[in-house]
N, CA, C and O of each residue as an XYZ file, in Angstrom:
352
protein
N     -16.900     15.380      5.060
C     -15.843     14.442      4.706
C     -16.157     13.872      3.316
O     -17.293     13.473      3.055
N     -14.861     13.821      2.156
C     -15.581     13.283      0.832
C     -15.178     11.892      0.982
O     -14.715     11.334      1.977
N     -15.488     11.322     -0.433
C     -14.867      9.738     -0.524
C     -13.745      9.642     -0.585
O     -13.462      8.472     -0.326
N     -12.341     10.568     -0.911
C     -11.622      9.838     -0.458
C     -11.353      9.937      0.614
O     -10.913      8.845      0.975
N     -11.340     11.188      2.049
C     -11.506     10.863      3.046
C     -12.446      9.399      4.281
O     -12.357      8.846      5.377
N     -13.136      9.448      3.217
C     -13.891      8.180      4.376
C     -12.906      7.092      3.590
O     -12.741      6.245      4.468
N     -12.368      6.771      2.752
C     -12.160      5.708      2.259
C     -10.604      5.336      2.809
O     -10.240      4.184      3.047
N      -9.702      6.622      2.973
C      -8.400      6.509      3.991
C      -8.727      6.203      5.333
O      -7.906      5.482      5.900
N     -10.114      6.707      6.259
C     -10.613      6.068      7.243
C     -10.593      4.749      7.177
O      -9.693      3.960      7.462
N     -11.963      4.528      6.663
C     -11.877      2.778      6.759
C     -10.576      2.234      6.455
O     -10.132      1.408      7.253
N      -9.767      2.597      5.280
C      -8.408      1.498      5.446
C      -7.579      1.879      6.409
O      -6.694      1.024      6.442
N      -7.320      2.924      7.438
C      -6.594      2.882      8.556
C      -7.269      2.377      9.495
O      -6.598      1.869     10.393
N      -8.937      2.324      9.651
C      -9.152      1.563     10.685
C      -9.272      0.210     10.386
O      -9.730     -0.457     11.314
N      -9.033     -0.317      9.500
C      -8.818     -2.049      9.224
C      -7.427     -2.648      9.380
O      -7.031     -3.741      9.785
N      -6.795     -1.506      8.896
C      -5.657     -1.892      9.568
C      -4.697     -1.893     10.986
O      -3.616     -2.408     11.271
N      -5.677     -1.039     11.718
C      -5.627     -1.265     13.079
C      -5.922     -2.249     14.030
O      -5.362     -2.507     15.096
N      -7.136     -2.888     13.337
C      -8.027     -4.089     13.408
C      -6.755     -5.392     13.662
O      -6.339     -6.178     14.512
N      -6.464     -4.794     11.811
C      -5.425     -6.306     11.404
C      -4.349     -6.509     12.710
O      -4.024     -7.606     13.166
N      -3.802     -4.974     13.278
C      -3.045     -5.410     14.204
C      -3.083     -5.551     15.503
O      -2.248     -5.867     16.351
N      -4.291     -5.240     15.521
C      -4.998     -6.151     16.892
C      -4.787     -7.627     17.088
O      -4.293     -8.345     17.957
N      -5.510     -7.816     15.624
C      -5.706     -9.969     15.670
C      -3.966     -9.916     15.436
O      -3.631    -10.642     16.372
N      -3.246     -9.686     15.062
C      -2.372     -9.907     15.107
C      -1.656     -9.759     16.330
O      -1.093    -10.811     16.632
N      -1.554     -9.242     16.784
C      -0.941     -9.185     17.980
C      -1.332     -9.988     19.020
O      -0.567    -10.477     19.852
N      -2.938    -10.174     18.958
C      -3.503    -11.406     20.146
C      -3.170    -12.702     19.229
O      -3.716    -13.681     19.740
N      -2.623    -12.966     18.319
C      -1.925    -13.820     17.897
C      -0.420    -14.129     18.220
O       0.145    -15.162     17.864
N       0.259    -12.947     19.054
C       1.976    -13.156     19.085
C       2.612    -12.631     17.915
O       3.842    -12.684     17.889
N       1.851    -12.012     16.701
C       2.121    -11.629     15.470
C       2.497     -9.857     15.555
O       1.823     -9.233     16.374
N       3.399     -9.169     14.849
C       3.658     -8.151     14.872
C       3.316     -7.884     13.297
O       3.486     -8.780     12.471
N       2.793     -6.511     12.912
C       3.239     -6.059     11.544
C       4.430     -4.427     12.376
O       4.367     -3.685     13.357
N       5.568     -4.700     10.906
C       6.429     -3.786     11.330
C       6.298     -2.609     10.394
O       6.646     -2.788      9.226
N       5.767     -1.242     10.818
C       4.972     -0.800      9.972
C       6.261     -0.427      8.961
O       5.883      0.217      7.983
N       7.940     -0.742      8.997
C       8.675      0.075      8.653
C       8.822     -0.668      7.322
O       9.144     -0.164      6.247
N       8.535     -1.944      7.571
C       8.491     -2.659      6.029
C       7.177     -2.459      5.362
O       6.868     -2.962      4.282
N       6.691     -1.957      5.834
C       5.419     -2.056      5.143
C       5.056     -0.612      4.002
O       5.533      0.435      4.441
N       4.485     -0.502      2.985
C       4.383      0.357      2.235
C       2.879      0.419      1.398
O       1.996     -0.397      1.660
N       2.715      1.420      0.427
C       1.068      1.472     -0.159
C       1.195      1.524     -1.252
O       2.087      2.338     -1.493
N       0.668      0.966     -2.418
C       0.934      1.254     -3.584
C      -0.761      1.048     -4.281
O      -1.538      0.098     -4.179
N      -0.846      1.869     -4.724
C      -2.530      2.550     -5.091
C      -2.554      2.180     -6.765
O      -1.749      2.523     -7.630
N      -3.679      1.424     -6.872
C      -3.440      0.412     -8.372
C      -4.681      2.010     -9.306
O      -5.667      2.634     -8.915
N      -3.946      2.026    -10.437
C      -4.862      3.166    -11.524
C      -4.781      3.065    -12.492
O      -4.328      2.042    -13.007
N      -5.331      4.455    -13.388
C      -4.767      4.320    -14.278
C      -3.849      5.616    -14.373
O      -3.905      6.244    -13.315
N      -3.081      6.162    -15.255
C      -2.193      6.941    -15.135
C      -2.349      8.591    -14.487
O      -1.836      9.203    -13.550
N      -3.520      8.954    -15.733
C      -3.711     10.039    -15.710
C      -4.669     10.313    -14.591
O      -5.103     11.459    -14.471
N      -5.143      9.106    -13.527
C      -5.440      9.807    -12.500
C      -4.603      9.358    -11.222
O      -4.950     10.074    -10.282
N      -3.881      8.678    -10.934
C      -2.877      8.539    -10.022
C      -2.433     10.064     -9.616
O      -2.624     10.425     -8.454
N      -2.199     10.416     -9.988
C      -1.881     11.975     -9.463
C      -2.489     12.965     -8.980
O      -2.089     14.047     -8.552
N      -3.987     12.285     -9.130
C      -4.854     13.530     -8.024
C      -4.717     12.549     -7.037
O      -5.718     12.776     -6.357
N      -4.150     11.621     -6.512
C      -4.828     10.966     -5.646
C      -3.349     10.980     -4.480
O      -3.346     10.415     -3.386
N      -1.969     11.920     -5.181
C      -1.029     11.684     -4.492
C      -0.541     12.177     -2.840
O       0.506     12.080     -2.199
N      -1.711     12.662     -2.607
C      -1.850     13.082     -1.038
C      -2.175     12.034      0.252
O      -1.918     12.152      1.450
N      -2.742     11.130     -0.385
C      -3.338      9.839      0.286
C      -2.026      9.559      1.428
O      -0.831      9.440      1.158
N      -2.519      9.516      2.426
C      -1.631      9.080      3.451
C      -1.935      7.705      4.719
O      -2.527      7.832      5.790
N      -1.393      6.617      4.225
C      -2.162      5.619      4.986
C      -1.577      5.309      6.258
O      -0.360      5.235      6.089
N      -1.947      5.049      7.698
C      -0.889      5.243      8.859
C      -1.476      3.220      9.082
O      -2.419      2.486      8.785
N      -0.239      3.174      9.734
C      -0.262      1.379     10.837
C       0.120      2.200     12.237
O       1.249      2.685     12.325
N      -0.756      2.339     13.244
C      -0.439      2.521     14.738
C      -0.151      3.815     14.565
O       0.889      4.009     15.194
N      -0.605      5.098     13.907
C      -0.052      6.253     13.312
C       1.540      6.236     12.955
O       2.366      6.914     13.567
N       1.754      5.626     12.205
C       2.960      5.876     11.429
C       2.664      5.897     10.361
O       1.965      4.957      9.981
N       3.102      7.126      9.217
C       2.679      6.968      8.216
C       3.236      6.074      6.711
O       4.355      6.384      6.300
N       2.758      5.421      6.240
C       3.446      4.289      5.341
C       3.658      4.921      3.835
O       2.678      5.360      3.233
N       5.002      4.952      3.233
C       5.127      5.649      1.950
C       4.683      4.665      0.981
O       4.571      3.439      0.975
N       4.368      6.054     -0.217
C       3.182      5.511     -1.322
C       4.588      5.113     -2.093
O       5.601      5.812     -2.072
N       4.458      3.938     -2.731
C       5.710      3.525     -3.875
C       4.927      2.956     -4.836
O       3.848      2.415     -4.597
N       5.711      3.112     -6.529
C       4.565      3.051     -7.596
C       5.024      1.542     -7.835
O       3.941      1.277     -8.356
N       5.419      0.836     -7.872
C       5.613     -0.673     -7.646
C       5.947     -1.549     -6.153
O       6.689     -1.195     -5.237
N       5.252     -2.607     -6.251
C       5.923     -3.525     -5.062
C       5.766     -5.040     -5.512
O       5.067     -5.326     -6.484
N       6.340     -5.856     -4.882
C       6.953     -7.158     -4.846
C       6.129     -8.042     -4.298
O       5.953     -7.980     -3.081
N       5.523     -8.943     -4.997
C       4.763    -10.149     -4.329
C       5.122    -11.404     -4.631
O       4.925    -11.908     -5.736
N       5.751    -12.066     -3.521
C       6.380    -13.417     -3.712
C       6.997    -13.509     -5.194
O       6.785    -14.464     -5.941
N       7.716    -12.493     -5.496
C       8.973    -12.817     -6.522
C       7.794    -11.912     -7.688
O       7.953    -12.270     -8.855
N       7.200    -11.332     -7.577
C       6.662    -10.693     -8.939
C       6.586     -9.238     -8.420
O       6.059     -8.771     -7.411
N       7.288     -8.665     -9.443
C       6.903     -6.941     -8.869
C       5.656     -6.302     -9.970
O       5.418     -6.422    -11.172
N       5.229     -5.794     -9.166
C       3.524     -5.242    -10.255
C       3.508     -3.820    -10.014
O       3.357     -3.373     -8.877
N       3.644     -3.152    -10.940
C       3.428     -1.813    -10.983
C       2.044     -1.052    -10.205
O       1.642     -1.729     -9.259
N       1.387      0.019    -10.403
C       0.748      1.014    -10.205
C      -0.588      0.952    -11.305
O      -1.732      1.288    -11.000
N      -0.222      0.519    -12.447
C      -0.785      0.047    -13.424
C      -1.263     -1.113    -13.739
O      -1.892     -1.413    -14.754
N      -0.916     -1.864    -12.734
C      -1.142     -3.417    -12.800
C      -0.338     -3.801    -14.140
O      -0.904     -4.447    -15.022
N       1.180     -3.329    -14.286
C       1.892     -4.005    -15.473
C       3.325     -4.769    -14.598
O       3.750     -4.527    -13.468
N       3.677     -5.475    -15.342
C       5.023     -6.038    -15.730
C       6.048     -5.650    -15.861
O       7.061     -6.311    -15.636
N       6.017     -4.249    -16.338
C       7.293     -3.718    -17.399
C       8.747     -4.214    -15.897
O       9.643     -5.040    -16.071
N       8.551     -3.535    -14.805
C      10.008     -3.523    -14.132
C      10.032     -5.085    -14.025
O      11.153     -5.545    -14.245
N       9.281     -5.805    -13.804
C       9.121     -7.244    -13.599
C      10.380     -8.125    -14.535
O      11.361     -8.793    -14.208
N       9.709     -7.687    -15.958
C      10.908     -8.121    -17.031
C      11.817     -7.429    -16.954
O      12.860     -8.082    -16.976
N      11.962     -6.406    -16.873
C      13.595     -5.704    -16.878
C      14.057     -6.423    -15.640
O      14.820     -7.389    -15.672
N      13.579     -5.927    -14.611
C      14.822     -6.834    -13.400
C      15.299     -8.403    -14.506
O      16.399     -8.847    -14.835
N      14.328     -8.718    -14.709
C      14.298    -11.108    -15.211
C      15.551    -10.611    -16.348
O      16.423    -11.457    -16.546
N      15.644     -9.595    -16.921
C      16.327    -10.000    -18.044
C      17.649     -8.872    -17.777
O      18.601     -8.746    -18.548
N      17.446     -8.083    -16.464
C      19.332     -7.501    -16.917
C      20.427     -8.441    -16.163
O      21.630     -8.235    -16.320
């Protein structure tokens, strides 16, 4: 098994974890909102596009930006869609 195999391990089994305590909490994660977005730099984001992360085996799609409390952050850790959404 290489590193990135053990390393999709451990984050599917932490996130199995997460929905354990969650659930003995009354808490659900719904894996359908949920998504992965893998921070790089450009020119290697693309060996890495096989990565498949599961919640409860479902598998969660890789998207190159996502949204945190009103800020969207790229793949790159940039801005760019951030300001375009603020300013069209």
């Amino acid at each position: 098994m290489n590193d990135k195999d053990k390393a999709i391990r451990l984050i599917d089994d932490a996130l199995n974890v997460l929905c354990t305590i969650a659930e003995q909490h009354f808490l659900k994660l719904n894996p359908s909102k949920c998504s992965v977005t893998i921070f790089g730099r450009r020119h290697t984001l693309h060996t890495i596009s096989d990565v498949k992360i599961t919640i409860k085996g479902q598998v969660l799609p890789i998207v190159d930006n996502t949204k945190i409390l009103g800020l969207t952050i790229d793949n790159n850790l940039g801005f760019t869609q951030h300001f375009t959404r603020l300013y069209d």
